[in-house]
C-alpha positions in Angstrom: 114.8 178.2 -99.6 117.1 175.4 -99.2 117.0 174.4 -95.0 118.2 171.5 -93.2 118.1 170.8 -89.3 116.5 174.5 -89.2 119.9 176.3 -91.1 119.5 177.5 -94.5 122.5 176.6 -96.5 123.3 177.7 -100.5 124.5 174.5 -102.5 126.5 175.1 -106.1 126.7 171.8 -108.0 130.4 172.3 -110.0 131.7 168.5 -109.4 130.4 165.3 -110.4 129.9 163.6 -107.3 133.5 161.6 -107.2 135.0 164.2 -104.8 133.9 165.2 -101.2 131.7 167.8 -100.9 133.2 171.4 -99.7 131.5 173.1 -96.5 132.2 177.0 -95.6 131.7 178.2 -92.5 131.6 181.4 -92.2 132.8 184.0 -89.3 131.7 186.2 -86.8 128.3 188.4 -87.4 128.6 186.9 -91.3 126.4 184.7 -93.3 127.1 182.5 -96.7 127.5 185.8 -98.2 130.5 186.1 -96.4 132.5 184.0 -98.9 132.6 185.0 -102.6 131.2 183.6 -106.1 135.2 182.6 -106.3 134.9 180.3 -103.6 131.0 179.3 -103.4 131.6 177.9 -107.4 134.8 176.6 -106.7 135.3 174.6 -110.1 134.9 170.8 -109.7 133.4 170.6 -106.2 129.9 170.3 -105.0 130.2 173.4 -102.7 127.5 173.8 -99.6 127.7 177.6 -98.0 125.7 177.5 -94.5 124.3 180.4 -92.6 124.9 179.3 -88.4 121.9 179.6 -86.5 120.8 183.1 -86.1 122.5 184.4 -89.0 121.6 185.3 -92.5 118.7 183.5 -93.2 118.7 180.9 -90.6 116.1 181.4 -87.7 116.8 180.8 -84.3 119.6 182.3 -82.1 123.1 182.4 -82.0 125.1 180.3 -79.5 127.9 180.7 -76.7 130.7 178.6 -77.2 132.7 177.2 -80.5 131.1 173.5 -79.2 127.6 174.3 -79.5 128.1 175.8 -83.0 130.3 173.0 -83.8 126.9 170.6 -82.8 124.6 172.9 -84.9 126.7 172.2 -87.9 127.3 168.5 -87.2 123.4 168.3 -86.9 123.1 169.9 -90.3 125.7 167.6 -92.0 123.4 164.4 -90.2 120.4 165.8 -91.8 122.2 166.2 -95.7 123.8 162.8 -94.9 126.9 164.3 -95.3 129.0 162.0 -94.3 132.8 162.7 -95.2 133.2 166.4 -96.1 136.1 168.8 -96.7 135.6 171.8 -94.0 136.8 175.6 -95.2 136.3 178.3 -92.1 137.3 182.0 -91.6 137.9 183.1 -88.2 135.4 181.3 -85.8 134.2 179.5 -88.8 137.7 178.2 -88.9 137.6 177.4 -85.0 134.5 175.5 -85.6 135.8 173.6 -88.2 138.9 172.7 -86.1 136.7 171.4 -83.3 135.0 168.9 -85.9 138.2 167.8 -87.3 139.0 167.0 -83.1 135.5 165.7 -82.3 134.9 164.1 -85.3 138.1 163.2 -87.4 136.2 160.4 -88.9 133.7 163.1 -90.9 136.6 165.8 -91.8 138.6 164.7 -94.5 140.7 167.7 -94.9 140.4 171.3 -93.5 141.0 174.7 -94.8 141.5 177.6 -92.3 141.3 181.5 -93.5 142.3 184.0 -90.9 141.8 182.1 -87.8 144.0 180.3 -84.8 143.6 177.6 -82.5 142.8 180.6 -80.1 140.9 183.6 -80.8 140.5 186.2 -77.6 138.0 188.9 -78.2 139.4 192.7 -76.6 137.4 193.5 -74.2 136.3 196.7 -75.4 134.4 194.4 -78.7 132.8 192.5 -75.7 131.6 195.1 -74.1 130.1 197.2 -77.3 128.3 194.2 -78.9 126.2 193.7 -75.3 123.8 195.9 -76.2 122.1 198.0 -79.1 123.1 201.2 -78.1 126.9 200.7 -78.4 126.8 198.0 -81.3 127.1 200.3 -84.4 130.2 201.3 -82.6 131.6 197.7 -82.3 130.6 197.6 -85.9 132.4 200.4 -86.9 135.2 199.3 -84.8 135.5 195.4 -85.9 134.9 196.8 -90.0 138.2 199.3 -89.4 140.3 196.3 -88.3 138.6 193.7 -91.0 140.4 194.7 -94.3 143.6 195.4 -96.1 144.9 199.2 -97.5 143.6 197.9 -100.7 140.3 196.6 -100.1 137.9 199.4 -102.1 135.3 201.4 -99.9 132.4 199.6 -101.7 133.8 196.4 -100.2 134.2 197.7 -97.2 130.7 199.4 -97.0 129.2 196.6 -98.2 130.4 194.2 -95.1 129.5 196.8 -92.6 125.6 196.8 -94.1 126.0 193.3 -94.1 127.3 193.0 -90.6 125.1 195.9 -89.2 122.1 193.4 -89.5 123.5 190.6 -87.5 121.5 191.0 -84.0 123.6 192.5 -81.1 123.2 189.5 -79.4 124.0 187.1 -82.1 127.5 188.7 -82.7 127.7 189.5 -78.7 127.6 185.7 -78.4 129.8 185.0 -81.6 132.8 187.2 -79.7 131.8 185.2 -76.3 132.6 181.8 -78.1 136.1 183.0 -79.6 137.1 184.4 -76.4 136.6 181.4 -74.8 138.0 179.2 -77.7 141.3 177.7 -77.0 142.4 174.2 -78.9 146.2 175.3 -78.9 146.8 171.9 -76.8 145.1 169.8 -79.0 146.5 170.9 -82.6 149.1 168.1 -82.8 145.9 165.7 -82.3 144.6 166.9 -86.0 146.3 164.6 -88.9 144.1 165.8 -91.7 145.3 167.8 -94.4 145.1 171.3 -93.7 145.8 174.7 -95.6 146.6 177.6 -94.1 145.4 180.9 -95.3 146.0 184.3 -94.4 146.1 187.7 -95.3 149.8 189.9 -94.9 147.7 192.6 -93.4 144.9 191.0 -91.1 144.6 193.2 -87.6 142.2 190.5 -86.4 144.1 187.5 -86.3 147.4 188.3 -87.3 149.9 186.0 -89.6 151.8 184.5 -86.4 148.2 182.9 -85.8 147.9 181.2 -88.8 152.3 180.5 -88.8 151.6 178.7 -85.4 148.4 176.8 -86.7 150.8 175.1 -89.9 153.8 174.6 -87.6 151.4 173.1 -84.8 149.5 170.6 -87.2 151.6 167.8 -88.4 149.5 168.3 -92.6 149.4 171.3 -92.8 150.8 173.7 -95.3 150.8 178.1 -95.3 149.6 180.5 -97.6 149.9 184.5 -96.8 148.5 186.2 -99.4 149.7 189.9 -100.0 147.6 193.0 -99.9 144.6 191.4 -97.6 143.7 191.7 -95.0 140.8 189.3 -92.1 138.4 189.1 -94.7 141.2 188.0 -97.1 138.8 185.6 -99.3 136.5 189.2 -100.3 139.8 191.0 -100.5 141.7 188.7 -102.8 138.6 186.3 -104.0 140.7 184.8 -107.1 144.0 184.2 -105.7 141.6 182.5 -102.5 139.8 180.3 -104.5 142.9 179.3 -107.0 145.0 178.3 -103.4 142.0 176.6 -102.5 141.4 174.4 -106.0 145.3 173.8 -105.8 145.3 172.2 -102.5 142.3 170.4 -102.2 143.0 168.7 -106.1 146.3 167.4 -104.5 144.6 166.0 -101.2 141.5 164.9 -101.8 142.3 161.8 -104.3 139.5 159.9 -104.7 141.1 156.9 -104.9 142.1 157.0 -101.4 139.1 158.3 -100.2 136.6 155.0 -99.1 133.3 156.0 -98.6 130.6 154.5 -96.4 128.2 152.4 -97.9 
């Protein structure tokens, strides 16, 4: 089992070693399963698909606050000698990947952000049902009914609950804790890499004006709002994703202008 600075991470070899590497950070209470073959091959990339701490297969406990997670990941890209990367998050995946690009524009060569915002509150009521065990199926079952589009199929659907269901209470308790207090809206001008966009038409979660303000806000950045999906728009609509994806990064990440550390 692949690890690195104690997070377990799948790899897929598809480029050949000329362009940056791809990163995907997944969301709340998700793992690397959270993204689909579509996107974890994504033809001609070397593609890297972490699990956070505490979820999936990596040990250790969740954290607090978009920062810590944003360290955690940093720490794992130290230990791969990763040194430039392209970042792709969904939802807090997507805030932790904007607070790299701020804290650590050197490293981020270009971003791409599914269903997520340069704020993300929490409603209260999801705060308050993932504090314990008692009321987390709930917040589950809650959090699942807002996740996906009138078109997703019930297998998806039940197959991201089961997935979600095993995320500790306290791991997703602390994943809502770190969105809610997320909040970069100040900053977005400050981020000058590339960035795409991506949304679904139908996300409950972090709805399109999220990801409108997030490409009007970013001087690089360009939209995408992809029909008949909804928060978990790359499981909803895995081929359109992942052909959005290959478009924009083969247009922005030109090797040529693209120097690499010795």
């Amino acid at each position: 089992m692949p690890l690195a600075a104690d997070l377990y991470y799948y790899t897929h070899e598809g480029g050949n070693g000329e362009q940056p590497p791809l990163v995907l950070i997944h969301g709340a209470g998700g793992s690397h399963l959270s993204w689909p073959p579509e996107v974890r091959h994504l033809p001609g990339y070397n593609t890297f698909a972490l699990d956070l701490p505490g979820h999936g297969k990596s040990a250790g406990t969740g954290k607090q606050s978009i920062e810590a997670y944003g360290e955690a990941v940093f720490g794992w890209l130290e230990a791969l000698k990763l040194y430039r990367v392209a970042l792709i998050g969904h939802s807090m995946g997507g805030a932790i990947a904007l607070s790299l690009a701020l804290d650590h524009p050197e490293r981020v060569l270009a971003l791409g952000l599914l269903g997520s915002g340069g704020r993300l509150r929490v409603h209260p009521d999801l705060l308050r049902s993932t504090m314990n065990e008692t009321t987390f199926p709930c917040a589950v079952t809650a959090i699942i009914g807002w996740a996906f589009g009138t078109q997703a199929t019930p297998r998806l659907v039940e197959l991201t609950a089961m997935r979600m269901a095993k995320t500790r209470s306290s791991v997703l308790h602390g994943d809502f804790l770190a969105c809610d207090a997320f909040d970069e809206i100040a900053r977005l001008s400050e981020i000058h890499q590339p960035a795409f966009v991506l949304c679904g038409a139908e996300d409950c979660l972090t709805p399109p004006r999220y990801s409108q303000f997030l490409a009007k806000t970013m001087p690089n950045a360009k939209l995408a709002i992809i029909p008949n999906a909804g928060h978990m728009v790359m499981l909803e609509q895995p081929k359109q994703v992942a052909e959005e994806l290959k478009r924009f990064f083969d247009e922005e990440l030109l090797v040529d202008s693209l120097p690499f550390p010795p």
